[in-house]
N, C-alpha and C positions, 0 to 999 in steps of 0.2 A: 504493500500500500504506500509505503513512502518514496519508493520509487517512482509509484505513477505520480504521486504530490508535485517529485523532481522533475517528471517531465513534463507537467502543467505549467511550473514555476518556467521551464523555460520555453515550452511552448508560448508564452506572453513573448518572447521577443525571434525567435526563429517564426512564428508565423507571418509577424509583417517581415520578416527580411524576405522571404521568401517572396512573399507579393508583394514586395519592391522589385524582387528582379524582376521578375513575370513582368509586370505593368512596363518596366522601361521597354520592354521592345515588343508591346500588344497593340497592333494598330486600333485604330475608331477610336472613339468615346465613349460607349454606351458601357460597352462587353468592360472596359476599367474603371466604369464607373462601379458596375455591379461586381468586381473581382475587390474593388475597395470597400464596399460595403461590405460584402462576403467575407473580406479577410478581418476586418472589424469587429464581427459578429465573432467570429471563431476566437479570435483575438479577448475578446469580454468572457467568452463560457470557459476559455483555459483557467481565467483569473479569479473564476468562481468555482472551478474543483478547486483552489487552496481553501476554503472556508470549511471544506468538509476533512482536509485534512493536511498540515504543513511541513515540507519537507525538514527535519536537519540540517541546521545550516555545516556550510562547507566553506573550504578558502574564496569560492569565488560566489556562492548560493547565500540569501540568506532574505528568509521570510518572513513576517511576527507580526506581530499585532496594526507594529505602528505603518509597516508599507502596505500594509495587504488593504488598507484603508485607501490609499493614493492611488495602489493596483487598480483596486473595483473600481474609483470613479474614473481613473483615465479612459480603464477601458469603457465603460457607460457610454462617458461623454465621446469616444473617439467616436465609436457606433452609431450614436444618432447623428452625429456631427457628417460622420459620412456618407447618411439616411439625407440629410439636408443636401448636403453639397450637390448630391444627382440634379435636382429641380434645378437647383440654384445655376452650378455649372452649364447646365443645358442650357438654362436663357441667356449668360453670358456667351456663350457659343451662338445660340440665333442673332442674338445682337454686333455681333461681331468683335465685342471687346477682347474674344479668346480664341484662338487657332485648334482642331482638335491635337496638331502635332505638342501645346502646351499645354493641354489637360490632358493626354499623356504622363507628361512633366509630372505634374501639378500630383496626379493620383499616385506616383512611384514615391513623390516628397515626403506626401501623406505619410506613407507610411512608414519610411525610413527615419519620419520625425517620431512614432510610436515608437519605433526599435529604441531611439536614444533616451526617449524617458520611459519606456517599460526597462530597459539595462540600468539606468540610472534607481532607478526603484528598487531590484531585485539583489542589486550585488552586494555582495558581502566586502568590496574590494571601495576603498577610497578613491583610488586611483581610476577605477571602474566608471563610478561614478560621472566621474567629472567627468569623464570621456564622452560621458551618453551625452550631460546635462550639453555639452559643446556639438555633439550629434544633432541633438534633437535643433539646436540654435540656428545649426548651418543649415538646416534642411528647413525649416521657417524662412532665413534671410531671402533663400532663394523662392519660396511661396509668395515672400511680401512682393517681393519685384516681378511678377510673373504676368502684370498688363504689360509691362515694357515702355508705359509712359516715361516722363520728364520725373513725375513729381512721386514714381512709385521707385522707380532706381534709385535716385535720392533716398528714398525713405528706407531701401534696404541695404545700401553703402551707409546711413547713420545708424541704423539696429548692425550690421556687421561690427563697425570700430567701436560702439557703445561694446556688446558684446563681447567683442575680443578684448578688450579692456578688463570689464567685469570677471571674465576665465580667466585671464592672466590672474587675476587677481587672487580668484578662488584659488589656481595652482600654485602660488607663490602660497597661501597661506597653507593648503594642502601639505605641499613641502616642510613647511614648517612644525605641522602635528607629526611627518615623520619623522622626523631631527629628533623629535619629545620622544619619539615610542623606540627609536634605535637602540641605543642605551638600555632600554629594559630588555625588548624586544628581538634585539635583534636584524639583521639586514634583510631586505626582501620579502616574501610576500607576507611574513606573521607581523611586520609591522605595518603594515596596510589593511589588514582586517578587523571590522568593526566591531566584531565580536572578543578578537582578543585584547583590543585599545581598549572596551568598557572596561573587562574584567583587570586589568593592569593600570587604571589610568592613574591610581593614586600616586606612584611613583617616579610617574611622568613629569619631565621639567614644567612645571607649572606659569613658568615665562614666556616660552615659547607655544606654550598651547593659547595663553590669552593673546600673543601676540599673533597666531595664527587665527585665531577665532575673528576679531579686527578683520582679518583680511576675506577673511572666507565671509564674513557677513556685509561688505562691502561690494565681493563679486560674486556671489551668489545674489543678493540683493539687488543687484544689477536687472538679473533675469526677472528677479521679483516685480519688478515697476518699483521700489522703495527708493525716494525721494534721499539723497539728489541724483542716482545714478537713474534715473526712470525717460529720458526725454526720448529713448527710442521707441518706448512703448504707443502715445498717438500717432507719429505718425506712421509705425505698421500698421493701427487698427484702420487708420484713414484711407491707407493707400493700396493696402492688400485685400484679397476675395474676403466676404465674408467670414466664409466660413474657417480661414485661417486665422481671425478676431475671435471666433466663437474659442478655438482651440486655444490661442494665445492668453484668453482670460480665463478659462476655465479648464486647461491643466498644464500647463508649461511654468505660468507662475506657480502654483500648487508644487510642483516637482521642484524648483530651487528653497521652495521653503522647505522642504522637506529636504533638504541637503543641509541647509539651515539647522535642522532641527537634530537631525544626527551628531552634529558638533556640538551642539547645544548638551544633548544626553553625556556627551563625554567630558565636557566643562564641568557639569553637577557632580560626574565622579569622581573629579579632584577637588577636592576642599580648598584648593591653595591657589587655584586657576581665579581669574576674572569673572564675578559674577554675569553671567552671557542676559541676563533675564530685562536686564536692567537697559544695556546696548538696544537691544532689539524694541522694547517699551517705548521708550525715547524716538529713535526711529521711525519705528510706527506711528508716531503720535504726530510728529514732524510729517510724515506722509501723507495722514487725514487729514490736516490743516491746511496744506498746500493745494492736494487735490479739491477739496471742498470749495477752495474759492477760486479754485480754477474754472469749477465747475460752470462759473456764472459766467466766465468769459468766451465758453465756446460757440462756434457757429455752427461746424461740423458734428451732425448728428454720431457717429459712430468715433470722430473722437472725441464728443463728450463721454461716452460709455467710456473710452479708453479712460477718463480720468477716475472715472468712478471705479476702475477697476483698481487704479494706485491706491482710491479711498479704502476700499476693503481690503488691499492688502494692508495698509497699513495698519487698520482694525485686526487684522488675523496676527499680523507678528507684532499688536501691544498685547493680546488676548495671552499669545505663549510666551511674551517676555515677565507677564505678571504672573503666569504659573496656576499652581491649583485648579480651582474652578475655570480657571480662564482656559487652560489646556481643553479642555472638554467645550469649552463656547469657541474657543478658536479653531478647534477639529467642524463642530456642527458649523461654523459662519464659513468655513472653506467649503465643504460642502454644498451646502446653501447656494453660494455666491455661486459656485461651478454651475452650478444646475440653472440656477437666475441666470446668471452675466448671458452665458450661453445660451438659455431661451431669448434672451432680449435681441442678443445681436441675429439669431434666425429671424425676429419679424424686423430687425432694422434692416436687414438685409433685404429683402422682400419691401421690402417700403419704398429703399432705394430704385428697386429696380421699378415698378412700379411710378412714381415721380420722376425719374431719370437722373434724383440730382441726391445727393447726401447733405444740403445745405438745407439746416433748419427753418429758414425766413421763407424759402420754396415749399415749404412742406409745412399744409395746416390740414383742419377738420378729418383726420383719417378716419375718426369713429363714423363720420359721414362717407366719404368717396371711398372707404376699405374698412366696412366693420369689423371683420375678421383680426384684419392683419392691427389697426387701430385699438380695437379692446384686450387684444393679448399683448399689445405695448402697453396700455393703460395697468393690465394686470404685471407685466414683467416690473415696472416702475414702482409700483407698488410693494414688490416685493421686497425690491433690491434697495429700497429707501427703509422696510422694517416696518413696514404698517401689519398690521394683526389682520389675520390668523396665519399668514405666514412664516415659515419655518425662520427667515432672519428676524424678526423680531422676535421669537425663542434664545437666541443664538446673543444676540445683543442684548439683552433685557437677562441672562444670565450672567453676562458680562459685566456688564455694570454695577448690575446689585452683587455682586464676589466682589469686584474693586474698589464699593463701594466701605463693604466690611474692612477693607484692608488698607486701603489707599484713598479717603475721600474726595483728594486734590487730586486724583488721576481720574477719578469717575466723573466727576464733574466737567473735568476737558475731555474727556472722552465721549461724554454725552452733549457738549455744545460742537464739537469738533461732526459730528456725525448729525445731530439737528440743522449744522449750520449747509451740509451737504444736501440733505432731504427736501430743503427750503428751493435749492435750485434743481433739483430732479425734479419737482413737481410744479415751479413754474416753467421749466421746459415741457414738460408730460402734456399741461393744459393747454398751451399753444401748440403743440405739435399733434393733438389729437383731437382739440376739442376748435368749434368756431367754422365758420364759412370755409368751405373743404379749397386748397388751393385751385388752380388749373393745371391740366395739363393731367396725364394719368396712362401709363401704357398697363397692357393687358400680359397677366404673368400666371403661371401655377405655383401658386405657394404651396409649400410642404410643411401643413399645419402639424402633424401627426408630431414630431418632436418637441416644439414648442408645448404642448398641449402638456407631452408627456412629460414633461424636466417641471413646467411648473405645478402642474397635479402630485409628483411626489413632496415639493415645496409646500403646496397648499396642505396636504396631509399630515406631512410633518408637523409643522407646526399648529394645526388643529389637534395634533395627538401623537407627541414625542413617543417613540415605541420604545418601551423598556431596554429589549435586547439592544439599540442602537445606544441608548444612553450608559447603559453599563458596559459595552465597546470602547464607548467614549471614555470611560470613569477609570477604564484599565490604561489605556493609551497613557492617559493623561498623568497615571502615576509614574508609569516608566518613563514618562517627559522631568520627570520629579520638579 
């Protein structure tokens, strides 16, 4: 049985390599549209035999509580996401803004960008890691640029140097946690496993881990959108396919926090290392602040989502910088958000095409000229702002009352910092949805079924947190210590 565990474990990343190669030399459209989807699907049921049973970790394997959580939603979210792109990609192919020789492309990227954050998830190897997290980066920069305009080249030569910047970073501090583990550890690969770093770390140079830790959250936080390294994040969501925004907000960042998060568990097992909770809190809070009033100055429908997505990151890494309860509201608000962010940019995307323009002041009354695509933006806004019964205000509303017990002066900026966000998502919501419907309106097939489906488990959730999810959570959240 733990054998098959193992080849589940790596079936998450031999299946999209596999249908990477396929796709690069599959001629049409259609037949790689559905071999993406397909490989997707297969892709999500591998990640869901670990729940029934988890391999052993090994030098380069390693499974637990805390990735098999990142596991499930990457895969979720890959699968509907590449349930959407068919519609989506199709009408940019009738319209002419895609060639089928680069949806080709575009479908082989896919999923060579799953390889690099299902590797990045699964390995027991540090070094592993960062490999993927730089996989999955490259394979995005080249989705962001894939109309081949002016202004999306651009956007993916600034996500490239941001990027390669923020790796560099990560590897430099990388480097630096094995300098710590040599000494105990030893050369080569026992001091790159993260199983042997926990169990060892007390004795680890405690100077060099904070002074790695510094680095590794500065370029991982790169990936994250965490403010100041974030300025590549709108303009990929503005200039790239949609559904490469849906992926980029709802599991790519998720996957650097989660590298985040590994360093972090090895900080708390030296007592002598830099308290990491504190970096990260800060950060984060800095993150809300900034996105929040950036909020009010955008015009570009999809990158104001992009800012809102710096906003909940930054909510997610003060959530796990302040610990305890917050672990467990910072697991549900990533979540949450994955599932939101991701529904929202399905109907913005669809909106767009539909108006022809991504510019907000061209785009009014949707609940009138597009009920559909209009009331499940009205609902995705809603969500993603923490209004009741949905699952982020669960998610935030634990948040705050834990920080408030602990921290009053963080809860209170914490709670104005994310008010002051909601204030301008819902005067954009009402003018982009509600009032004398704009002009102009071409005729599209939306692909309602995922939208539907990401905010129906949001709306649930939070009308009725399930047990087993919260005590998931409650476990996580102690091995986050």
């Amino acid at each position: 049985m733990s054998n098959f565990a193992h080849d589940a474990a790596i079936a998450t990343v031999v299946i999209p390599a596999v249908a990477a190669a396929v796709l690069t030399v599959m001629p049409g459209w259609r037949l790689p549209a559905r071999i993406n989807t397909l490989a997707s699907l297969l892709t999500v049921l591998a990640a869901a035999q670990l729940l029934l049973q988890r391999p052993p970790p090994t030098s380069l394997l390693l499974i637990d509580d805390l990735n098999i959580v990142f596991l499930l939603l990457n895969g979720f979210v890959g699968f509907t996401t590449s349930l959407f792109s068919a519609s989506y990609i199709a009408h940019e192919l009738e319209t002419g803004h895609l060639t089928p020789h680069y949806l080709r492309f575009y479908h082989a990227m896919y999923q060579v960008m799953m390889v690099g954050m299902n590797l990045a998830l699964i390995t027991n190897n540090l070094g592993l890691m960062w490999f993927g997290v730089e996989l999955a980066t490259l394979s995005t920069v080249m989705m962001v640029g894939i109309y081949r305009t002016e202004a999306s080249i651009e956007a993916s030569w600034k996500y490239l140097i941001l990027g390669s910047v923020g790796i560099a970073l990560a590897l430099f501090g990388t480097i630096l946690v094995y300098l710590a583990a040599k000494p105990v550890l030893g050369t080569g690969m026992a001091a790159m496993q993260w199983t042997n770093l926990v169990q060892h770390a007390a004795p680890l140079d405690p100077d060099l881990l904070s002074i790695g830790f510094i680095f590794l959250l500065i370029g991982y936080g790169t990936k994250a959108g965490l403010v100041p390294m974030h300025a590549w994040l709108p303009d990929a969501h503005a200039e790239g396919p949609t559904p490469i925004s849906a992926v980029l907000s709802g599991l790519l960042l998720n996957v650097a926090i989660y590298a985040i998060l590994r360093f972090k568990v090895l900080l708390a097992a030296s007592s002598a290392a830099i308290e990491p909770g504190i970096l990260m809190a800060v950060t984060g809070l800095i993150s809300l602040f900034f996105a929040a009033i950036m909020l009010y100055r955008r015009r570009d429908i999809k990158r104001m989502f992009a800012y809102s997505s710096i906003e909940h990151m930054g909510i997610i890494a003060f959530a796990f910088g302040v610990g305890g309860l917050g672990n467990v509201a910072g697991l549900l608000q990533m979540m949450m958000h994955s599932l939101t962010k991701s529904a929202i940019f399905f109907s913005v995307g669809h909106v767009a095409q539909a108006k022809g323009t991504q510019q907000m002041a061209e785009i009014r009354g949707l609940t009138t000229s597009h009920p559909l695509l209009g009331w499940t933006l009205v609902a995705g806004v809603a969500a993603i702002s923490g209004f009741p019964p949905f699952g982020i205000f669960t998610s935030e509303f634990l948040l705050i009352t834990s920080t408030f017990a602990r921290a009053p002066i963080l809860a209170v900026l914490l709670g104005l910092g994310i008010l002051l966000a909601v204030g301008a998502l819902v005067v954009r919501m009402t003018a982009l949805c509600f009032g004398e419907p704009s002009p102009g309106s071409n005729a599209i097939t939306a692909s309602t079924m995922p939208i539907f489906l990401h905010l129906g488990i949001v709306l649930a959730v939070g009308i009725a947190l399930p047990t087993f999810l919260y005590d998931w959570f409650s476990h996580v959240g102690a091995l986050l210590g």
